[in-house]
C-alpha positions, 0 to 999 in steps of 0.5 A, spaced: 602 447 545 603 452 538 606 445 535 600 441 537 596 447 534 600 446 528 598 439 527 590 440 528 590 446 524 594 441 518 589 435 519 582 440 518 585 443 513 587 435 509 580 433 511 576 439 509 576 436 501 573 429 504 567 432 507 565 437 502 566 430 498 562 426 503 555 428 501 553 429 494 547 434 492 542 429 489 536 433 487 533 441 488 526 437 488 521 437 494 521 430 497 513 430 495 516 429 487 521 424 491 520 415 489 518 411 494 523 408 500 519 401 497 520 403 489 527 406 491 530 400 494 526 395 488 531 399 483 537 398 487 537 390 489 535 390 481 541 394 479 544 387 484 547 392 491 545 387 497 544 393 502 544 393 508 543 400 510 538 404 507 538 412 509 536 418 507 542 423 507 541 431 505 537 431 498 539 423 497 537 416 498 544 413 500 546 405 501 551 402 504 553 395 502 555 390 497 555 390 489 554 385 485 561 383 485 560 382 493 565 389 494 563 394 499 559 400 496 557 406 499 552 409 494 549 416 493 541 415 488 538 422 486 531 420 489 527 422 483 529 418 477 533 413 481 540 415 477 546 413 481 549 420 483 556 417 486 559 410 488 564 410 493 567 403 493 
């Protein structure tokens, strides 16, 4: 039993830096300054991303999907500018 506390207790604390990292801040700004769903996604596919999930994560505009090189692309985008915030491939 004090083994397999052992072994959870090691596993939280290797993870603990992939969560922080998970979901980066974006903006400090209201949603109301925000750019639209529409004009958000029309910056992203002219960028070259094929999306295929779209969603509002925290204070972001976050993707999943392919870049223009056809590889997998999990995107972060400050939802006031548009700016690229972080990519993980």
């Amino acid at each position: 039993m004090i083994m397999l506390k052992a072994i959870i207790a090691v596993a939280t604390v290797a993870l603990a830096p992939a969560l922080a990292f998970a979901s980066p801040s974006c903006t400090k700004e209201p949603k109301s300054k925000w750019m639209s769903e529409a004009a958000m996604k029309a910056k992203i596919d002219a960028l070259g991303y094929k999306v295929k999930t779209f969603e509002i994560t925290g204070n972001c505009y976050e993707i999943y999907g392919k870049d223009k090189d056809g590889k997998r692309a999990e995107v972060y985008f400050n939802p006031v500018s548009g700016d690229i915030v972080q990519k993980d491939d």
